[in-house]
C-alpha positions as CSV (number, residue, x, y, z in Angstrom):
1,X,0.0,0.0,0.0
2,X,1.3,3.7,-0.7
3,X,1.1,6.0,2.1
4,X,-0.4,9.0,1.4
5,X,1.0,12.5,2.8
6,X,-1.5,14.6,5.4
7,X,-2.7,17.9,3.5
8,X,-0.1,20.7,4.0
9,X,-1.1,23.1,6.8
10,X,-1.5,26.3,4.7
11,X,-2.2,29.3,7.8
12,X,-3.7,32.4,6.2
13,X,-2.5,35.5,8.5
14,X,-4.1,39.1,8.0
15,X,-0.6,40.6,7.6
16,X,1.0,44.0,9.4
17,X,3.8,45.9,8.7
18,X,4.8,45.9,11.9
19,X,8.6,43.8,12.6
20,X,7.1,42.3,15.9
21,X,3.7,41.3,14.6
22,X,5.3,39.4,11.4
23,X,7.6,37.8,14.0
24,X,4.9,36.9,16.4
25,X,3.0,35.4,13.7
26,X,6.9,33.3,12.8
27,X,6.7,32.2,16.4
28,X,3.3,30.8,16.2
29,X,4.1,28.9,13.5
30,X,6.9,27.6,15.0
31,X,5.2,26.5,17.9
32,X,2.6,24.7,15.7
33,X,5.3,22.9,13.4
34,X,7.2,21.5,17.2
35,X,3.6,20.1,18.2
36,X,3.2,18.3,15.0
37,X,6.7,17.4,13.7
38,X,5.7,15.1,11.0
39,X,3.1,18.2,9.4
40,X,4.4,20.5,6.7
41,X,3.3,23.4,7.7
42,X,3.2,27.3,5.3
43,X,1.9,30.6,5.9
44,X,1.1,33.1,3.6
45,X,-0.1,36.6,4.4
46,X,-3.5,38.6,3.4
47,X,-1.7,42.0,2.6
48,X,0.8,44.0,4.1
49,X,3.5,41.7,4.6
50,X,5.2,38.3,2.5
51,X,4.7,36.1,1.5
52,X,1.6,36.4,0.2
53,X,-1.2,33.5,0.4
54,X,-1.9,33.2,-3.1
55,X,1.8,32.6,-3.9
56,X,2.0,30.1,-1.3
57,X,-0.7,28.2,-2.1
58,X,1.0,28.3,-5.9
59,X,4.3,26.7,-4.7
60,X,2.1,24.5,-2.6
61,X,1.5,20.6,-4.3
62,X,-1.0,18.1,-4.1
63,X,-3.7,18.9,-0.9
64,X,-3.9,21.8,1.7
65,X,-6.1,22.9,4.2
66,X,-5.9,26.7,4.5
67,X,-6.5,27.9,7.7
68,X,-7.6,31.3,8.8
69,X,-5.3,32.6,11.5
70,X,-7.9,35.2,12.1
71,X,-10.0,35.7,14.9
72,X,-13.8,35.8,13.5
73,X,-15.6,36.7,10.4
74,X,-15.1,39.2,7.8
75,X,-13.8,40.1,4.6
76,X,-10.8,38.3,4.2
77,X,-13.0,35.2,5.3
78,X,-15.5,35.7,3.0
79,X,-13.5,37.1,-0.1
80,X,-9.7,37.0,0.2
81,X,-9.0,33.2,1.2
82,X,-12.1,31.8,-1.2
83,X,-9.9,34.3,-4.2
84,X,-6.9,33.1,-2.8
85,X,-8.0,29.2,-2.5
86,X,-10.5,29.1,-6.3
87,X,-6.9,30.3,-7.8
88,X,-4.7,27.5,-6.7
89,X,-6.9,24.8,-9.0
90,X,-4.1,22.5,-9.2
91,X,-4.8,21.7,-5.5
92,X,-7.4,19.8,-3.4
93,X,-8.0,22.0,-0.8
94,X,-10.2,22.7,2.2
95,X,-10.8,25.9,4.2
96,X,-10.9,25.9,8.2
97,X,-13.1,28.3,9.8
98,X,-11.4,31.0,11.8
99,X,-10.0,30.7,15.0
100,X,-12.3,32.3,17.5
101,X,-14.5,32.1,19.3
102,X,-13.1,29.3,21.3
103,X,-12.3,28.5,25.1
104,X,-9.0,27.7,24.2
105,X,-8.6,31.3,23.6
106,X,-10.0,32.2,26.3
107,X,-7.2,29.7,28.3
108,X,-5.0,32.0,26.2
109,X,-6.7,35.2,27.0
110,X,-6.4,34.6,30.9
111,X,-2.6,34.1,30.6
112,X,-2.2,36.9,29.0
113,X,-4.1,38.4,31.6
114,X,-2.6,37.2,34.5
115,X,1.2,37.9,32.9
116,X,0.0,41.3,33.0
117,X,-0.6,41.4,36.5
118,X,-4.2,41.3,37.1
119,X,-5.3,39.1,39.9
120,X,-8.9,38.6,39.5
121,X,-10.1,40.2,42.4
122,X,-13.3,40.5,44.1
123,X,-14.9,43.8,42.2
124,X,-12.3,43.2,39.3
125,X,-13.8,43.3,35.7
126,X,-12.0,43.1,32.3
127,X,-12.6,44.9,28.9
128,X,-11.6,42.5,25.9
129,X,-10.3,45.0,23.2
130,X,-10.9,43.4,19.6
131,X,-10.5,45.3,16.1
132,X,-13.4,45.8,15.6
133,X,-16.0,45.4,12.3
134,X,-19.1,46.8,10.5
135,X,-20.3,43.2,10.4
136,X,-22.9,42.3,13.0
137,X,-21.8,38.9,13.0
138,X,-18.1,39.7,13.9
139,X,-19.4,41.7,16.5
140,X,-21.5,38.6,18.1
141,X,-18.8,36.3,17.7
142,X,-16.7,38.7,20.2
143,X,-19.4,38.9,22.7
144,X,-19.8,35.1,22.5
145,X,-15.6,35.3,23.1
146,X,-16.3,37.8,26.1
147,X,-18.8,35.1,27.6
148,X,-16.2,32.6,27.3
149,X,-13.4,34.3,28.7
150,X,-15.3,35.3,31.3
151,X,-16.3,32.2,32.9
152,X,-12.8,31.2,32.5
153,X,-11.5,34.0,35.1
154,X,-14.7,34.5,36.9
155,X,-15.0,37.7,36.4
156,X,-17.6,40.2,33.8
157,X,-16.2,40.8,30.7
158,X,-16.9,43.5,28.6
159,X,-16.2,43.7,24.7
160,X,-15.0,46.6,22.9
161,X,-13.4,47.9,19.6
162,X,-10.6,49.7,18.1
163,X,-12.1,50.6,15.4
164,X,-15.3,49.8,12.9
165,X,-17.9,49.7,16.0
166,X,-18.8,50.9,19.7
167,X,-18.0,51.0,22.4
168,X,-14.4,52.3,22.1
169,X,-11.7,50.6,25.4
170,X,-11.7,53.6,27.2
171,X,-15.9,54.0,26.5
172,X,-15.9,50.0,28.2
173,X,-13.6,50.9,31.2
174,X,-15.5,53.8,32.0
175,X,-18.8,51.9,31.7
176,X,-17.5,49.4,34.2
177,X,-16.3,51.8,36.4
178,X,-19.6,53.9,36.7
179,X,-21.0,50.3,37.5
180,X,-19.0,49.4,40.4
181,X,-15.9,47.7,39.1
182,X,-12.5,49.2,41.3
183,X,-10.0,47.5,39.3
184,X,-10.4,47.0,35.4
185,X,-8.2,45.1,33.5
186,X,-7.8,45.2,28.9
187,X,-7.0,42.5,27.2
188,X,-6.6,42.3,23.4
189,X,-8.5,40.0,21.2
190,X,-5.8,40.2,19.0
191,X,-3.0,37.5,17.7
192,X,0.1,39.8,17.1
193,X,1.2,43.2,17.8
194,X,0.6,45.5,15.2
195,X,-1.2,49.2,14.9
196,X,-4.4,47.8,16.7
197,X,-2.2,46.2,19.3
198,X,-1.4,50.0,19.5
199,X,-4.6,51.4,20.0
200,X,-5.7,48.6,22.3
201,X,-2.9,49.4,24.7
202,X,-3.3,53.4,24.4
203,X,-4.4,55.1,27.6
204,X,-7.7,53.9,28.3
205,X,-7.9,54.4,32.4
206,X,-7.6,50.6,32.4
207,X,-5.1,49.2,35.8
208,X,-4.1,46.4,33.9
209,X,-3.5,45.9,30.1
210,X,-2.4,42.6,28.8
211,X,-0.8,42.1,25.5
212,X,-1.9,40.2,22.4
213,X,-2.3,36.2,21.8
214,X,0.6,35.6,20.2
215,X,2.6,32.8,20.1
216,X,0.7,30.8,23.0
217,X,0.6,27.1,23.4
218,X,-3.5,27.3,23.5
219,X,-3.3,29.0,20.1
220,X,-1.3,26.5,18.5
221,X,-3.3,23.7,19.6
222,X,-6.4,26.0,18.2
223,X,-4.6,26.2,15.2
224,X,-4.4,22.3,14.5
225,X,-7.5,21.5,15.8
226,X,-9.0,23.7,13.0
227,X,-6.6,22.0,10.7
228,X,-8.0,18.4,11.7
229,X,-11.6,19.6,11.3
230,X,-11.2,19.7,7.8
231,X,-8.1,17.6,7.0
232,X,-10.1,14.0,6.1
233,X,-12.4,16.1,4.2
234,X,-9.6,17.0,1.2
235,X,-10.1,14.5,-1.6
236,X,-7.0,12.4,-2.4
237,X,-6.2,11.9,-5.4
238,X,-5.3,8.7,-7.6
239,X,-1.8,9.5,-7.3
240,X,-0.1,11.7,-4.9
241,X,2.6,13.3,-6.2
242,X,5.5,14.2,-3.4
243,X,5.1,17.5,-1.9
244,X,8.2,19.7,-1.4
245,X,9.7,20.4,2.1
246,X,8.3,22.7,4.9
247,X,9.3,26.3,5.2
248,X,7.9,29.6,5.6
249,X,5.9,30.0,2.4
């Protein structure tokens, strides 16, 4: 009997032009390759940075699954990775859905949380700061995130938005303030730093502001558990033609 290869891991990222973001993203990818040696696993970015995804999935053989490293819905969901994905036709490919919402990023989410310094206690409330869309469904998805984050650290969670929808951080601190809350804590819904990494850790009136998903072990695991999802699913082929080596793009 021949053996036939696993689809290649092909992780779509949205892309900054930010150093540390790109090598956030590099990290995450490392971390996913050391929990699933035998995987060959790409990633190809959205805009802003390279390589880009539709080159990747060119120089990719055989069967993929692409998965979204984005956090909800939206247009690069909807448009970009289907543009990116009907190009590649010499591939049998499959698309994950995105990452979030999930309780492993809310595992995430709390450790980012509790590297930051905030304790969780009694009276204690958290804003979770997310980029923020026009589209009512990416704006459910993050309340249903804020739900699970906040029965992971037992404490009310409040979502809010950079940018692209209400309220603002600083509007969701002061909300939970007038209400009661003496010690407020912002966490980014984000995965890398970048400019809304920026403007989710700008002066908000927040005690405690935690920094973005990143690299984290829970992410990782999120990342291939997508991956499996949808991995069986990808037709194989009579004949499986050898697919190059691993690498960034």
């Amino acid at each position: 009997m021949t053996s036939v290869r696993p689809p290649v891991l092909v992780a779509a990222a949205h892309g900054t032009r930010d150093p540390a973001g790109v090598a956030s993203l590099r990290l995450l990818m490392a971390r996913v390759r050391s929990l699933r040696p035998c995987l060959e696993v790409r990633c190809g970015f959205l805009g802003l940075a390279a390589p880009g995804l539709a080159e990747v999935l060119a120089r990719t053989a055989g069967r993929a699954v692409v998965v979204p490293l984005l956090l909800g819905t939206g247009y690069h969901v909807r448009v970009d990775i289907p543009a990116a994905v009907g190009a590649a036709g010499h591939l049998r490919t499959r698309t994950a859905g995105p990452l979030g919402p999930h309780p492993l990023l809310a595992e995430a989410l709390g450790d980012r949380l509790g590297e930051a310094g905030w304790t969780g206690a009694p009276g204690g409330a958290v804003v979770l700061a997310a980029a923020g869309s026009r589209d009512p469904a990416a704006g459910a998805a993050t309340g249903r995130m804020a739900r699970m984050l906040a029965a992971r650290v037992g404490a009310p969670v409040e979502p809010a938005f950079v940018g692209g929808a209400s309220p603002t951080p600083a509007a969701a601190v002061a909300a939970l303030r007038a209400r009661g809350h003496g010690r407020v804590a912002v966490v980014p819904y984000l995965l890398a730093p970048g400019d809304f990494a920026r403007r989710a850790a700008q002066p908000c009136g927040a005690d405690v502001v935690g920094a973005p998903l990143g690299p984290h072990d829970a992410v990782a695991r999120l990342v291939l558990r997508r991956y499996d999802e949808e991995a069986a699913r990808v037709p194989v082929p009579e004949c499986v033609a050898a697919g190059a080596g691993g690498g960034w793009g």
